[in-house]
C-alpha positions in Angstrom: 90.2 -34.8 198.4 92.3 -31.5 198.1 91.2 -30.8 194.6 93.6 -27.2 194.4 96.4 -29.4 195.0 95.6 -31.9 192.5 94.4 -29.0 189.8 98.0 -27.2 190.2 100.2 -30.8 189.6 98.2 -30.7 186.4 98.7 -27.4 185.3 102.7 -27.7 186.3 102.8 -30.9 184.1 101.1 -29.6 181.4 103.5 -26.2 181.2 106.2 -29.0 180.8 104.4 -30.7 177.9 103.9 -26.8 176.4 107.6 -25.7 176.7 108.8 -29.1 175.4 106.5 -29.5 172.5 107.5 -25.1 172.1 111.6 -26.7 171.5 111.2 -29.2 169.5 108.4 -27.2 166.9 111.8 -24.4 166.9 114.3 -26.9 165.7 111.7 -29.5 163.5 108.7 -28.2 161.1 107.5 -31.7 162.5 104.3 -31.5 165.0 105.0 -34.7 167.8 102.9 -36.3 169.9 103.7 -39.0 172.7 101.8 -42.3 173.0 101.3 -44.3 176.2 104.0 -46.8 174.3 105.9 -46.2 171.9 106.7 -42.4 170.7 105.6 -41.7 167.2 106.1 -38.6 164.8 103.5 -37.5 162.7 104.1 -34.9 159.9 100.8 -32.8 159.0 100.8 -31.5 156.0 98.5 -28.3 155.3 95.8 -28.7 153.4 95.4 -27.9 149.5 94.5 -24.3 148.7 90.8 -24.4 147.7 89.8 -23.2 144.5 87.6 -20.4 144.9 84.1 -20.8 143.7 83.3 -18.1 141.1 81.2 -17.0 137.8 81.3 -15.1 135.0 79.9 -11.6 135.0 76.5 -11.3 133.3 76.8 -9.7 129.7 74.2 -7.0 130.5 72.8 -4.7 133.3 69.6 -5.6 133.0 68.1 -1.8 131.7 64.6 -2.5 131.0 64.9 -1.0 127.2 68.7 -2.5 126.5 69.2 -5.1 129.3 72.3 -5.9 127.2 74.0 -2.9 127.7 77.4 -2.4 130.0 78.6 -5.8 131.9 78.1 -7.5 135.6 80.6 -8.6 137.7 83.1 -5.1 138.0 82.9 -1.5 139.0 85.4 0.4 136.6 86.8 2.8 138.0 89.1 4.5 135.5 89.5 4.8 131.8 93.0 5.5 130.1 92.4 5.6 126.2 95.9 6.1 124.8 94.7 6.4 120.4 97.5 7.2 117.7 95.5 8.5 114.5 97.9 7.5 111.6 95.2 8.6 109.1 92.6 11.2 110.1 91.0 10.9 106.7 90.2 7.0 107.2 90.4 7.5 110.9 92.9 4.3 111.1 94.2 4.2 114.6 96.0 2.2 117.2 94.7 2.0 120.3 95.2 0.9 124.0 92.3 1.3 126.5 93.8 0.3 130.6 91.0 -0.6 132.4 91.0 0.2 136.1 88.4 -1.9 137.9 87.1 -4.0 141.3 85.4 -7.0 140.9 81.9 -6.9 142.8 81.9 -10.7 142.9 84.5 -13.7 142.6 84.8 -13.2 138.1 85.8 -16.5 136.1 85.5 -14.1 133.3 83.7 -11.1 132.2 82.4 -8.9 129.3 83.2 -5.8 127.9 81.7 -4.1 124.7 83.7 -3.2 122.0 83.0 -3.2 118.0 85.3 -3.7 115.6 89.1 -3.3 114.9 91.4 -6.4 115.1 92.6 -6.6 119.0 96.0 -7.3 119.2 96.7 -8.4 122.7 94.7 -7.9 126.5 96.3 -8.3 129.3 94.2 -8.7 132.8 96.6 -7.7 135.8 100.0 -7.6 133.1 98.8 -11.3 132.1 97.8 -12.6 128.8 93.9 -13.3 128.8 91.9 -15.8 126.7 89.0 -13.6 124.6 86.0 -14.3 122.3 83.8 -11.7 120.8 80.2 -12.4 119.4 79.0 -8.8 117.7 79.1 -6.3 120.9 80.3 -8.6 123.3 84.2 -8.7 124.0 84.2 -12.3 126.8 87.5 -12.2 128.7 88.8 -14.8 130.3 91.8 -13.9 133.3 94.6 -16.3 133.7 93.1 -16.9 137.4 89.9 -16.4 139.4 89.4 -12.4 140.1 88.0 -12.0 143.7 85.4 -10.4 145.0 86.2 -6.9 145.8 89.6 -6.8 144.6 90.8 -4.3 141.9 92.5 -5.4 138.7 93.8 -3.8 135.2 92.7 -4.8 131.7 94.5 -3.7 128.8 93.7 -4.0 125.6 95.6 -3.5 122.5 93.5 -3.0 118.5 94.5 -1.3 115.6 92.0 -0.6 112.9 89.5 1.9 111.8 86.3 2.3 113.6 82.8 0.8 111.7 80.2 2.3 111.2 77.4 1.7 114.1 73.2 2.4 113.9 72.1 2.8 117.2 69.3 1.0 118.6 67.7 3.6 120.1 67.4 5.6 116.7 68.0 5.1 112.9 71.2 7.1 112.5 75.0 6.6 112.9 76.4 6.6 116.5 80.0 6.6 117.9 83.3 7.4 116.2 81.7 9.4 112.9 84.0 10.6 110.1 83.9 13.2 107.7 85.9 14.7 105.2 88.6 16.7 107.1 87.8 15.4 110.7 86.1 13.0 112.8 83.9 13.1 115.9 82.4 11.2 118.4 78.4 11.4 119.8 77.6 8.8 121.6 73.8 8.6 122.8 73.2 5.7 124.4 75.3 2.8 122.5 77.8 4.4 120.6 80.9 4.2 123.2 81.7 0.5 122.0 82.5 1.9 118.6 86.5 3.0 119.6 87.0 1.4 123.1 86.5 -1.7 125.0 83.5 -0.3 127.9 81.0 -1.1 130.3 78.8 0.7 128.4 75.8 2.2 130.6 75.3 5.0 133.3 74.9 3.0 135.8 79.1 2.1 135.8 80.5 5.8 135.9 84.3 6.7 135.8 86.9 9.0 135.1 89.0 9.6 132.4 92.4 9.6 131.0 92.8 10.6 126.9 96.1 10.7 125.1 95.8 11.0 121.9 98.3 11.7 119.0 97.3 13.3 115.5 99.0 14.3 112.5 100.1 17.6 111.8 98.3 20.7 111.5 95.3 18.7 112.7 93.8 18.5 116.9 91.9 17.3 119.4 89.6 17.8 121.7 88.4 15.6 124.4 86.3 15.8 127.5 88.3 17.1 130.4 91.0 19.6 130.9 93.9 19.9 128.8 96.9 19.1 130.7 100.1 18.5 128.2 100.4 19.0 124.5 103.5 17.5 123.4 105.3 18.3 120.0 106.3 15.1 118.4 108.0 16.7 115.1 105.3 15.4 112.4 102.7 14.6 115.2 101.4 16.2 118.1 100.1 14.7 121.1 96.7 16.0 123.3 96.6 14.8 127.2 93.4 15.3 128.5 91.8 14.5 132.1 88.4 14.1 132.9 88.4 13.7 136.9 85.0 13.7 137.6 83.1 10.3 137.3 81.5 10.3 133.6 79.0 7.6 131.6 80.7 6.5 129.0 78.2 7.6 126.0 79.2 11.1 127.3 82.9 10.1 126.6 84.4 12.3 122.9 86.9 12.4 120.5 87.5 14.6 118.2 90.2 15.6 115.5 89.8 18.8 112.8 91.6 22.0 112.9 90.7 24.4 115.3 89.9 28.0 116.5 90.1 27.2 120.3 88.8 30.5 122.0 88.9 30.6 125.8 86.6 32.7 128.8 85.6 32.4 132.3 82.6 33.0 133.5 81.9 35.8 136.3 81.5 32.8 138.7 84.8 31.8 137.7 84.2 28.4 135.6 86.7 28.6 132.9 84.9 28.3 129.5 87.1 27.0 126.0 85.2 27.0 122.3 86.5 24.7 119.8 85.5 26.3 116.3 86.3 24.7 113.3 88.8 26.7 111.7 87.5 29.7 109.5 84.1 29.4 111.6 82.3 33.0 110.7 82.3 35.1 113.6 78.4 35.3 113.9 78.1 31.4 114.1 79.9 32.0 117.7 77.7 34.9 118.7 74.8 32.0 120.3 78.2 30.7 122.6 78.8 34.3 123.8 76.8 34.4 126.6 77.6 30.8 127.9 79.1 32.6 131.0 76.1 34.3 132.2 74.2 30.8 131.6 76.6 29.1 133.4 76.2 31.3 136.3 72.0 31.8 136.5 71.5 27.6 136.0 74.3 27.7 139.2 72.0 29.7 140.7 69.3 27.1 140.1 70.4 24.1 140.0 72.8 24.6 142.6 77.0 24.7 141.8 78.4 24.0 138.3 79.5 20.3 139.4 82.2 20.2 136.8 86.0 22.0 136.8 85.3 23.7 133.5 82.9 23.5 130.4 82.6 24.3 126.7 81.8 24.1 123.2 82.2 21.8 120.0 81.5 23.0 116.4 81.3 20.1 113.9 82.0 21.6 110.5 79.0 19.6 109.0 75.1 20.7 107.9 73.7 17.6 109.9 71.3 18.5 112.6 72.5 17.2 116.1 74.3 18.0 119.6 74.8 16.5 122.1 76.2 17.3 126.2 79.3 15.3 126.1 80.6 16.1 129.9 82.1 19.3 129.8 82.6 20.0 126.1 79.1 19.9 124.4 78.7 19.6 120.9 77.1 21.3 118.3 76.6 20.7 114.4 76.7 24.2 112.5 73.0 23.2 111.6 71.9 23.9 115.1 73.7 27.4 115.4 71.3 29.5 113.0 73.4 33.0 112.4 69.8 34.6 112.1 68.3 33.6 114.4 70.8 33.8 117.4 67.7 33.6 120.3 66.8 29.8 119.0 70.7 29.2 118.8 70.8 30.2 122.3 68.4 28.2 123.4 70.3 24.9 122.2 73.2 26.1 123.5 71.4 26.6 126.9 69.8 23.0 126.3 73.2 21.5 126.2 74.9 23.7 129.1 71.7 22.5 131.4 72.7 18.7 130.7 76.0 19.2 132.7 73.4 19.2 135.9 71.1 17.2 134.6 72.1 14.0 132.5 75.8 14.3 132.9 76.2 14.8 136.6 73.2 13.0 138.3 72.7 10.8 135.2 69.9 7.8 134.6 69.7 4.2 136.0 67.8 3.5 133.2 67.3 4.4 129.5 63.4 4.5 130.2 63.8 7.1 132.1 65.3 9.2 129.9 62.5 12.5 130.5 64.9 13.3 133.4 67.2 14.2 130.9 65.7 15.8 128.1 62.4 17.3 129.6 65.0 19.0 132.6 67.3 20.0 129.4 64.1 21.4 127.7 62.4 23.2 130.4 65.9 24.9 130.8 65.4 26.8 127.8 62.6 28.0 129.1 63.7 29.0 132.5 66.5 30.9 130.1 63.6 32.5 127.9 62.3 33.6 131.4 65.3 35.1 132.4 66.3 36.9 129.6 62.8 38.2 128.6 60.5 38.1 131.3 57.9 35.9 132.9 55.2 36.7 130.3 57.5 35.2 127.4 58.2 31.7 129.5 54.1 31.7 129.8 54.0 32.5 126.2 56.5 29.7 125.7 54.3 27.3 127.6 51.4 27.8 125.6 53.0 27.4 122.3 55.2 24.1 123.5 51.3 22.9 124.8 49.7 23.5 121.6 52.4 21.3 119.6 52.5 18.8 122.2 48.2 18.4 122.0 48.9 19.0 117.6 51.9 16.0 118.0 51.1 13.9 120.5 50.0 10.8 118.8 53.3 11.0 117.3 55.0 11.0 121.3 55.3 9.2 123.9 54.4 9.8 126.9 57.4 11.2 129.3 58.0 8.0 131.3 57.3 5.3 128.9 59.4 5.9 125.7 59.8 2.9 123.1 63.5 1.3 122.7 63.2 2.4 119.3 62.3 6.0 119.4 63.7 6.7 122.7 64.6 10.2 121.6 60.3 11.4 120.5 59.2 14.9 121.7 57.6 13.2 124.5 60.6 13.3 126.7 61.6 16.5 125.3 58.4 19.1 125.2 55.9 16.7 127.1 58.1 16.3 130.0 59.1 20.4 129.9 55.3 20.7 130.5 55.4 18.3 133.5 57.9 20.6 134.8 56.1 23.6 134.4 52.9 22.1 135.4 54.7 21.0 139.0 56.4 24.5 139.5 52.7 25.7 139.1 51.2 22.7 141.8 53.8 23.2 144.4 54.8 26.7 144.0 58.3 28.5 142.7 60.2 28.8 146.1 59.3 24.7 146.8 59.8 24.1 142.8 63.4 25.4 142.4 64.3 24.0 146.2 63.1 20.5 144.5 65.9 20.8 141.7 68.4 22.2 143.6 67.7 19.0 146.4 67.5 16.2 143.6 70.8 17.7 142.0 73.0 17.7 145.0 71.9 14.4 146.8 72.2 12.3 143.3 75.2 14.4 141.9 78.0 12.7 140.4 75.8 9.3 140.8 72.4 7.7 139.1 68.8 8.4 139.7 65.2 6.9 138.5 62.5 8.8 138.1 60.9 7.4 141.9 63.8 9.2 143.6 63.3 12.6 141.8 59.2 11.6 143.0 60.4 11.3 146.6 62.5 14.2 146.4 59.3 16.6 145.1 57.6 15.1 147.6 59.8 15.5 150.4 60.5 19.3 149.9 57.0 20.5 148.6 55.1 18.0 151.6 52.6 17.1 148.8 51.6 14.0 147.9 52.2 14.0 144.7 51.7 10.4 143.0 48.9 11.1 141.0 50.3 14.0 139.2 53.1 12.6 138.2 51.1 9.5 136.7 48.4 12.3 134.6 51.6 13.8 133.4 54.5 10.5 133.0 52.2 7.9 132.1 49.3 8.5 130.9 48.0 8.8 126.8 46.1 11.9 127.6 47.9 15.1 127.7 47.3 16.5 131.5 45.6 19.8 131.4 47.5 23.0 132.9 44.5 24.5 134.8 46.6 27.9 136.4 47.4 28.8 132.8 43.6 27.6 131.2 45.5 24.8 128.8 43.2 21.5 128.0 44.1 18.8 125.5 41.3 18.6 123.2 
């Protein structure tokens, strides 16, 4: 049997069957097919869409002191607060707040969290959205299922003034704060949700857009650099742009009348001071030297990571400050006129933040000592290199002999309670820890260690096991059991190169 014969009738016949079933799909959107008999047409019909199988995004991030902080489900990406004070002693204000984001799984509906104010509209991709709220939890529901990966807008609309917030993490008012002749915003770690809708925890970073429009004579300041001031006849309008990724308790507000006096350091970081108006001149002698700071902590740390930095003076006798990214802020009970070498110590506090806290900033609230004990240690790195070696040992000894007085009162570093998250254990306990490694590893592997943990977690999130790995990794020490004497444990570690024992 001549099967190549055979084999090429069957191809020729069905290169017929192609080209004629090709003509009649061109002039029909019928499919045909020819039975042995009788010829019949069958119309296919494509089949439904199917609805995509999705969820809604978890209220919480699961942090192991506030697992109910920030939202699931959505990466934001940017912020645009657009806020029109009407009344800056009652702080009443309309707001929008445009949500950039990208789901990171199919969303039925998600959370944000907001407090307060009545909201007007939202809007999820220029659509009207269904929404519920239940204390700090803003539920929205999109017209339609938002896919995995995908970016979408929010927009939400409120008027209203803000409320005022406790945090949980200590007994005092958080957020949106106003006084008599301003108002200004510290956040630290829950007080975001207090004048816009937010995924409120570090782990969801952004940047950020803030317009925001003020009666006359009165400003504001905002993280960011200024780009536009616009006249409005009665008002006046601030643009501001933050366009480095931010967490959004670092995120202020704030509206008084100001001295702004601007700088650049000789590294060439441009430096503006916000003073409240009629400021004396030696409350801003501690910010004078902010340049040089700037430049030595580049030296450590590695680069200033930010496009410019600053200062805040709240006209109010309350003690508190506070990094907010690129503009810190101060309360005129931290700047002591006589005593400008403690002053400049907080201001050096604050400035060290930007590296630590602000640029590579926490996973987790628990592990806050990466913030404050790096912060704290800082001033003594400054006291170092302003007075000498003997005066950072001398600073040692006295922060030991308050943390052995105190320490029932702390913490330790790695384990602070919800509650109390801000106790001198992660401030002067943690400084100690610091000191205590430079001294077990050596100052050539010690600074190398900072500088290598700043630039591989910059402008991300880190726990306290990567900063581990990363001491470990440059110093070739294993060093697991010296961070658990110092991070965990109730007993104050001893310092054996400088003869310190807790008693």
């Amino acid at each position: 049997m001549p099967p190549l014969k055979i084999s090429r009738f069957y191809i020729f016949i069905a290169i017929i069957l192609i080209l004629l079933t090709g003509c009649r799909a061109s002039a029909t959107p019928t499919f045909t097919a020819a039975a042995p008999t009788t010829p019949t047409t069958v119309v296919t019909e494509l089949p439904p869409t199917l609805e995509m199988k999705a969820e809604p995004g978890a209220p919480g991030l699961g942090d192991s002191l506030y697992p109910h902080l920030g939202n699931a489900g959505y990466d934001v990406q940017h912020y645009t607060l657009d806020l029109t004070v009407n009344d800056v002693a009652t702080s009443d204000l309309e707001g929008t707040t445009i949500i950039e984001a990208r789901a990171t799984q199919n969303l039925s509906s998600f959370n944000l969290d907001f407090i307060g104010f009545e909201i007007t509209t939202i809007l999820v991709n220029d659509k009207p959205a269904e929404f519920q709220r239940s204390w700090q939890e803003l539920t929205v529901t999109p017209p339609g299922v938002l896919a995995e990966n995908e970016p979408f807008t929010v927009e939400v609309q409120y008027q209203g003034s803000p409320g005022e917030m406790d945090s949980m993490a200590i007994q005092i008012q958080t957020g949106w704060i106003t006084f008599d002749g301003g108002s200004f915003v510290l956040s630290e770690p829950d007080g975001a949700a207090s004048f816009y809708p937010v995924n409120d925890h570090p782990l969801d970073k952004a940047t950020y857009t803030f317009r925001v429009t003020v009666p006359e004579p009165f400003e504001a300041a905002a993280n960011g650099v200024l780009k536009e001031t616009i006249d409005n006849g009665d008002t006046t309008t601030f643009l501001f742009e933050a366009r480095d990724p931010m967490a959004s308790y670092l995120a202020t507000v704030n509206i008084d009348e100001f001295d702004l006096e601007t700088s650049q350091s000789e590294g060439g970081v441009p430096i503006r001071n916000y003073y409240p108006s009629g400021l004396p001149e030696e409350m801003r002698k501690p910010f004078a030297r902010q340049g040089e700071m700037i430049d030595y902590f580049s030296d450590l740390f590695g680069d200033y990571p930010f496009e410019l930095y600053g200062a805040l003076v709240i006209d109010l006798e309350f003690g508190a400050a506070l990094e907010t990214q690129t503009l810190s802020i101060f309360s005129k009970a931290m700047i002591d006129a006589n005593q400008p070498e403690g002053s400049e110590q907080v201001v050096a506090h604050e400035l060290a933040h930007q590296w630590f806290g602000d640029s590579v900033s926490l996973a987790d609230w628990r592990d806050i000592w990466l913030n404050e004990s790096f912060a704290t240690y800082a001033q003594g790195l400054w006291t170092e290199h302003t007075r000498g070696r003997e005066e950072l040992d001398e600073w040692v000894r006295r922060l030991y002999a308050f943390v052995r007085e105190e320490r029932e009162s702390m913490s330790p570093p790695g384990e602070p309670p919800g509650d109390r998250l801000f106790n001198q254990g992660v401030y002067s306990w943690g400084a100690l820890c610091l000191h205590a490694l430079r001294l077990e590893v050596g100052d050539e592997n010690f600074f190398d260690i900072l500088k290598t943990y700043h630039e591989r977690f910059a402008d991300g999130n880190a726990r306290t096991a990567d900063f581990i790995a990363v001491a470990e990794e440059v110093s070739g020490k294993e060093l697991s059991a010296f961070f658990d004497s110092w991070l965990y444990s109730e007993e104050l570690a001893p310092i054996p190169g400088m003869g310190l024992e807790a008693k």
